[in-house]
BALOBA-1460 file (C-alpha; in Angstrom, 3 decimals):
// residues 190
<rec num="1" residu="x" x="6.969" y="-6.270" z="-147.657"/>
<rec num="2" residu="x" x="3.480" y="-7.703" z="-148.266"/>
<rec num="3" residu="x" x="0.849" y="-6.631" z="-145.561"/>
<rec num="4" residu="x" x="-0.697" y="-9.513" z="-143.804"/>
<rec num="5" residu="x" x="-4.225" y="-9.419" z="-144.231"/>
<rec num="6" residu="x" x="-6.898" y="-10.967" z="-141.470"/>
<rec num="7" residu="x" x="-9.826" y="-10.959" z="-142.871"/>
<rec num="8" residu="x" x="-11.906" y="-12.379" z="-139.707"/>
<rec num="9" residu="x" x="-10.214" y="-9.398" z="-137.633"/>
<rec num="10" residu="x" x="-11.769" y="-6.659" z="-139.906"/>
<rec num="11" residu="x" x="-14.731" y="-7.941" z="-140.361"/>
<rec num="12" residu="x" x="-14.147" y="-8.293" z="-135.996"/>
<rec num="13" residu="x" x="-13.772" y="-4.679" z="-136.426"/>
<rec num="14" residu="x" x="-16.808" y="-3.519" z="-138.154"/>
<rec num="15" residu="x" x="-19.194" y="-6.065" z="-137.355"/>
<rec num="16" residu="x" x="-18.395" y="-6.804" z="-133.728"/>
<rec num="17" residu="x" x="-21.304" y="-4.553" z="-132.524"/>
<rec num="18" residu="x" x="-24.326" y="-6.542" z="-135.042"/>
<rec num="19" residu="x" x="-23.380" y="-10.397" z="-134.252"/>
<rec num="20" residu="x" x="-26.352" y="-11.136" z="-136.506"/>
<rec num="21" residu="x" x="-25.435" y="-9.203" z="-139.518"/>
<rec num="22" residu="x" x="-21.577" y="-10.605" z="-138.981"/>
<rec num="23" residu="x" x="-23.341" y="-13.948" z="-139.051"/>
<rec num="24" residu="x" x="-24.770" y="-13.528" z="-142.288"/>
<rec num="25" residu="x" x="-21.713" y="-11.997" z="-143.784"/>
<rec num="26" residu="x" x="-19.549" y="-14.720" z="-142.298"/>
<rec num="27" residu="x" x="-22.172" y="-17.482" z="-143.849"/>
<rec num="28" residu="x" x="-22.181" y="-15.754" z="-147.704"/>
<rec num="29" residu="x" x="-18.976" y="-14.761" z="-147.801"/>
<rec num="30" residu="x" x="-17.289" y="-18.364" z="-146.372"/>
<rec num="31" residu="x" x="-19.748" y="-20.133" z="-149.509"/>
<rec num="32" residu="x" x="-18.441" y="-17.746" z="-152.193"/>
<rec num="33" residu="x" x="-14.666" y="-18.166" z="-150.760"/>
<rec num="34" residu="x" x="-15.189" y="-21.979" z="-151.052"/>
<rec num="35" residu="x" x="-16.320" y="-21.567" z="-154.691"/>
<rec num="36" residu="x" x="-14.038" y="-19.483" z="-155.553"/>
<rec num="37" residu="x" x="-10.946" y="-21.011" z="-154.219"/>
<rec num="38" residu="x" x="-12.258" y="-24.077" z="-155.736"/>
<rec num="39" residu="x" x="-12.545" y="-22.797" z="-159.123"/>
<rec num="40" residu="x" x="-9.165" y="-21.255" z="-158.715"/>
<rec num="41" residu="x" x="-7.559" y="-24.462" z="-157.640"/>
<rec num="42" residu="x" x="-8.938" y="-26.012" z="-161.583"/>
<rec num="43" residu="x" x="-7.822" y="-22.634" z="-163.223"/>
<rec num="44" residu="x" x="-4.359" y="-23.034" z="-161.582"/>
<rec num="45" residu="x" x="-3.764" y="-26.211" z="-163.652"/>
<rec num="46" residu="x" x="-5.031" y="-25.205" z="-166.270"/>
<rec num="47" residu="x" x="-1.921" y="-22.358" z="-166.557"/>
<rec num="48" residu="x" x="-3.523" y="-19.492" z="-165.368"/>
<rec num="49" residu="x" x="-1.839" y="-17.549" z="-162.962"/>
<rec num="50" residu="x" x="-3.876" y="-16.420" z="-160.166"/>
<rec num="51" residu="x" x="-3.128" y="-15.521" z="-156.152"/>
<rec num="52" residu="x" x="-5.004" y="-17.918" z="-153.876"/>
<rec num="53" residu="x" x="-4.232" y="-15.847" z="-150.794"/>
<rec num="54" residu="x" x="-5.725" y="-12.471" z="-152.590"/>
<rec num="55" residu="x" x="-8.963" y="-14.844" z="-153.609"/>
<rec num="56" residu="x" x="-8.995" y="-15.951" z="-150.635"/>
<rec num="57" residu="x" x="-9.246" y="-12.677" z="-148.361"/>
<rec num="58" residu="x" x="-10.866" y="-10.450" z="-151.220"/>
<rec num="59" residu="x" x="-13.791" y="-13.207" z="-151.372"/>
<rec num="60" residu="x" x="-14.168" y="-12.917" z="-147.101"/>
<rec num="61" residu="x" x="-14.183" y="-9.331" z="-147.533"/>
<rec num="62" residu="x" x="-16.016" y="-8.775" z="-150.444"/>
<rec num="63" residu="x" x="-19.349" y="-7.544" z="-148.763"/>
<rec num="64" residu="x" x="-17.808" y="-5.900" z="-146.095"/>
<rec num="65" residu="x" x="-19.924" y="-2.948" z="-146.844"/>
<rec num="66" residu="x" x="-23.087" y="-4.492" z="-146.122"/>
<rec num="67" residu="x" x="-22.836" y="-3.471" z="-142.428"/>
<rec num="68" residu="x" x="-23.172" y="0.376" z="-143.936"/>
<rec num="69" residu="x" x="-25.997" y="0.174" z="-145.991"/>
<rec num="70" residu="x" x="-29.906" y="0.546" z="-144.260"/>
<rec num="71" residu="x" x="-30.553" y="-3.423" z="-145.536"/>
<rec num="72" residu="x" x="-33.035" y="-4.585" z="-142.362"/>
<rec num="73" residu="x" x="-33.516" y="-8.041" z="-144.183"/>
<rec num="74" residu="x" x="-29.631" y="-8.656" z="-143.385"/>
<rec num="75" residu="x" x="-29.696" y="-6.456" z="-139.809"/>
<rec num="76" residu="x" x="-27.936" y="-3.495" z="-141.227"/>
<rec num="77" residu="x" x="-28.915" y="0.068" z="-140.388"/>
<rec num="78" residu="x" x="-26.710" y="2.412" z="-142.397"/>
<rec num="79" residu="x" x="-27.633" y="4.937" z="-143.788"/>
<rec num="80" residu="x" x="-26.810" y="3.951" z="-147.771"/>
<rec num="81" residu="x" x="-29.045" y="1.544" z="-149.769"/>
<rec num="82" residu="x" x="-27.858" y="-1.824" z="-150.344"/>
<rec num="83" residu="x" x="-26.788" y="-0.983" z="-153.995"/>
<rec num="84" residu="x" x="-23.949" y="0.686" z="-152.394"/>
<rec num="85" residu="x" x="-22.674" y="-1.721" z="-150.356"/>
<rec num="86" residu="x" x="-19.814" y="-2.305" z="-153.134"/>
<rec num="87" residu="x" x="-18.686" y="1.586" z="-152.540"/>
<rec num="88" residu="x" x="-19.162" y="1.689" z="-148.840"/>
<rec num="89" residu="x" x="-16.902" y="-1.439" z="-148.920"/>
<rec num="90" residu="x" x="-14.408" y="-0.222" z="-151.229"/>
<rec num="91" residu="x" x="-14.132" y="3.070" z="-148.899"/>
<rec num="92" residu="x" x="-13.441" y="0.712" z="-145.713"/>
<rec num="93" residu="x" x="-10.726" y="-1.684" z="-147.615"/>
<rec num="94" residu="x" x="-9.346" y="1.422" z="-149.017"/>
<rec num="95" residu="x" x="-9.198" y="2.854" z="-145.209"/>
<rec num="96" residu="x" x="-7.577" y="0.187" z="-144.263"/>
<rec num="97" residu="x" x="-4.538" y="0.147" z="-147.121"/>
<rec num="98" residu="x" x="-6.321" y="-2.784" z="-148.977"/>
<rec num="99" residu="x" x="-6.327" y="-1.318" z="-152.495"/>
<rec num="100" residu="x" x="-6.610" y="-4.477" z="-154.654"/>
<rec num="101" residu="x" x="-9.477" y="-5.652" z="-152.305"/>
<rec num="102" residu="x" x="-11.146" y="-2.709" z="-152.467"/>
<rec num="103" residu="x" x="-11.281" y="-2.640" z="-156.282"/>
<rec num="104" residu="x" x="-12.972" y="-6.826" z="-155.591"/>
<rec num="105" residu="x" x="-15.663" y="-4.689" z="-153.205"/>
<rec num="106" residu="x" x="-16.698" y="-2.072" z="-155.844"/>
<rec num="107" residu="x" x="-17.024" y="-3.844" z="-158.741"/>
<rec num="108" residu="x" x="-18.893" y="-7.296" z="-157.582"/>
<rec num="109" residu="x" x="-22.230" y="-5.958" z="-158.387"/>
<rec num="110" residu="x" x="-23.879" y="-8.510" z="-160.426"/>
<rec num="111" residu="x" x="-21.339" y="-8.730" z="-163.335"/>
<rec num="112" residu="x" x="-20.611" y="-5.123" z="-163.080"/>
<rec num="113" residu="x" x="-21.843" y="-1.997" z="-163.839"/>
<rec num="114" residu="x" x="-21.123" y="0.294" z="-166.366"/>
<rec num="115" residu="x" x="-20.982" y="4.828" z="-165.932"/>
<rec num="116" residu="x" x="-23.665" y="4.885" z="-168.873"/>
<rec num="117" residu="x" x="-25.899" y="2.045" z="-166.414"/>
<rec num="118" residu="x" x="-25.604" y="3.577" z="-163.627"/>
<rec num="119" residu="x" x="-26.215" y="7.633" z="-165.258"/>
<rec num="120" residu="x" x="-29.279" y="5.933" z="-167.120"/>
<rec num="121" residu="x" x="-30.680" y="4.735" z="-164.235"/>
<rec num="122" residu="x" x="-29.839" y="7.074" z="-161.758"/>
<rec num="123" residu="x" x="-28.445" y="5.006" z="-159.256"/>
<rec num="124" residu="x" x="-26.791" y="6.564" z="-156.192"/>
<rec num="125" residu="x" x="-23.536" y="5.363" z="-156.874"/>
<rec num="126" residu="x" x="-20.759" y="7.554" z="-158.485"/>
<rec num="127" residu="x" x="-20.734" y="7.604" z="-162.186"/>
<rec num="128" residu="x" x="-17.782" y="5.148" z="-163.644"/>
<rec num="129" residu="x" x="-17.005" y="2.308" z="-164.777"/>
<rec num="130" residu="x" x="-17.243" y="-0.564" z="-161.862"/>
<rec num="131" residu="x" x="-16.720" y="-3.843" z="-164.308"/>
<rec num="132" residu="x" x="-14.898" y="-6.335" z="-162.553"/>
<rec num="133" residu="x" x="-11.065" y="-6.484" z="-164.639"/>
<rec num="134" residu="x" x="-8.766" y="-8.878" z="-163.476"/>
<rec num="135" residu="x" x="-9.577" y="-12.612" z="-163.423"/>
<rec num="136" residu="x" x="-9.871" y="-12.980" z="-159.712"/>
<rec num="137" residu="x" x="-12.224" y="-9.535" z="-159.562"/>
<rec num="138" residu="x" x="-14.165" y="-11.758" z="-162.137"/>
<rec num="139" residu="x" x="-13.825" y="-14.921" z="-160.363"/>
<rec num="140" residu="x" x="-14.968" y="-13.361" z="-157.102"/>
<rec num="141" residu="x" x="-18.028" y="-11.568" z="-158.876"/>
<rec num="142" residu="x" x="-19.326" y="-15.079" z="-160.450"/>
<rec num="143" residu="x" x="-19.004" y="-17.055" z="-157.719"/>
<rec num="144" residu="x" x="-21.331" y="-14.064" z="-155.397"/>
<rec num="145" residu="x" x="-23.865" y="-14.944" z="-158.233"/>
<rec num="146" residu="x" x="-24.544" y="-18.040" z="-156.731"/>
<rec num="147" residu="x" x="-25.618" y="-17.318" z="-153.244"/>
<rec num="148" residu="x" x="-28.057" y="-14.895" z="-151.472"/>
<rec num="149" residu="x" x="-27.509" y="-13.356" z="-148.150"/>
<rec num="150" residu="x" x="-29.758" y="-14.170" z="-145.081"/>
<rec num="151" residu="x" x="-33.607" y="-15.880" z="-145.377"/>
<rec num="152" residu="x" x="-34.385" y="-19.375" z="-145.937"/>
<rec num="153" residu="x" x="-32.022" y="-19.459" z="-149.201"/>
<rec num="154" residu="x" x="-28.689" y="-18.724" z="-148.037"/>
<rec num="155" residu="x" x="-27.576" y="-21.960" z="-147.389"/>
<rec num="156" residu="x" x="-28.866" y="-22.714" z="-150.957"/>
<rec num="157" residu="x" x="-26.723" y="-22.953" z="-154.256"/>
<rec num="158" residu="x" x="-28.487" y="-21.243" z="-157.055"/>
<rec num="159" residu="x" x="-28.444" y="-23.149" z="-160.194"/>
<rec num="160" residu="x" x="-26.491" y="-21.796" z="-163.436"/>
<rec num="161" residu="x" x="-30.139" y="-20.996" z="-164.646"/>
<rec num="162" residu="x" x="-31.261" y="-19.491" z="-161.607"/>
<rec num="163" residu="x" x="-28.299" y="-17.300" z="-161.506"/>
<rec num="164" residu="x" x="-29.179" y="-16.285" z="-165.631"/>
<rec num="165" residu="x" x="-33.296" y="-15.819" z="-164.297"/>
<rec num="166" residu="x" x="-32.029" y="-13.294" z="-161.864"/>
<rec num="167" residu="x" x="-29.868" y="-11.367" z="-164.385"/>
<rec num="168" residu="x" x="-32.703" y="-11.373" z="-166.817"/>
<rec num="169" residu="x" x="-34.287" y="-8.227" z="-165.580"/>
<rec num="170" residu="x" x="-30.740" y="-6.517" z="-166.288"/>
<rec num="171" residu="x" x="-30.399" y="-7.106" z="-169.852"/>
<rec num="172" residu="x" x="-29.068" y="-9.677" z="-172.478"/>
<rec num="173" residu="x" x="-25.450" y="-8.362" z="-172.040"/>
<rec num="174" residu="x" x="-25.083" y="-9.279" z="-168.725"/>
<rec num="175" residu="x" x="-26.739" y="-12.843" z="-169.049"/>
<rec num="176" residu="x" x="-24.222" y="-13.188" z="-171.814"/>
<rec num="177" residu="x" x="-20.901" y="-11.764" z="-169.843"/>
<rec num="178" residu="x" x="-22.451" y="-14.354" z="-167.015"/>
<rec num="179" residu="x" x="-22.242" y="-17.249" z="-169.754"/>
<rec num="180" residu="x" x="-18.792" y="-16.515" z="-170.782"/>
<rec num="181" residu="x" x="-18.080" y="-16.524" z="-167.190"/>
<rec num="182" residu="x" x="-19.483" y="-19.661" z="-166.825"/>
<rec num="183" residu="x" x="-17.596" y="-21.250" z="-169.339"/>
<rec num="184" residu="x" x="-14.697" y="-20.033" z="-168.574"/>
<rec num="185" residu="x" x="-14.840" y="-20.704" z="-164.469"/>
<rec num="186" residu="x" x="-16.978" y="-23.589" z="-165.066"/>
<rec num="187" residu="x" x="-16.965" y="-25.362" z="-168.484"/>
<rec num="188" residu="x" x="-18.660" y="-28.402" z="-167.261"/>
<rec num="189" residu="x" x="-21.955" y="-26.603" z="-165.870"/>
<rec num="190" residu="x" x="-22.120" y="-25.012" z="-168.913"/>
């Protein structure tokens, strides 16, 4: 039997105590939900086969590891730096039996990182592969590109040009994973 998931009851869970980090967690993650559940909606007809439930929750919960990380800006004070909020999540959703979710929390970052990125650059996160897989791992990642959390901008929509400007300092490759993305997700803001 499938497990119901609740995503407004974990969140509950972990955020209950920091009602202004919940708020900016509920704010992002309800505007990449609503992107992403539309996009899925277009995919749908178009024949691809995706689970609007999973999108659904996985999208809510998708920075669920915020509330670890010591990120003042968004009223967190964890002890990890914000680059891990994608692990800190994934160990929560993995806590709580949410496997496929957890995989969603990891591998969000930007358009993903690979174990050579993130040896090179000695980033403290553990060196492997987190590049998002499935479609709705990929679905979920693009539509995060499009909003920031908390200040002035989070209400804000970042263009499909913004969103390449901001991958810019990462490289070429992931400006061009973001494009097929785009046309794929997208093909009319291409």
């Amino acid at each position: 039997m499938k497990r119901k998931v609740r995503p407004a009851e974990l969140i509950r869970k972990y955020y209950s105590s920091n009602p202004d980090a919940w708020d900016i967690l509920l704010n992002h993650s309800r505007l990449v939900t609503q992107r992403s559940l539309k996009i899925a909606r277009t995919l749908i007809t178009r024949g691809f086969p995706l689970d609007l439930q999973f999108i659904a929750e996985a999208a809510m919960l998708h920075d669920i590891g915020m509330i670890m990380t010591d990120t003042p800006d968004l009223h967190c004070f964890g002890s990890g730096s914000y680059l891990e909020h994608g692990i800190k999540g994934k160990e929560i959703l993995e806590h709580e039996g949410l496997m496929r979710h957890a995989r969603v929390s990891e591998r969000h970052i930007g358009v993903g990182l690979t174990a050579t990125e993130i040896k090179q650059q000695n980033l403290p996160l553990p060196v492997r592969d987190m590049i998002p897989e499935t479609l709705e791992e990929q679905l979920i990642s693009y539509a995060d590109l499009y909003y920031s959390k908390g200040g002035s901008d989070s209400e804000k929509e970042k263009s499909p040009e913004e969103v390449r400007q901001n991958l810019t300092e990462y490289g070429l490759d992931k400006i061009k994973i973001f494009n097929k993305w785009l046309k794929l997700f997208e093909p009319e803001l291409s």
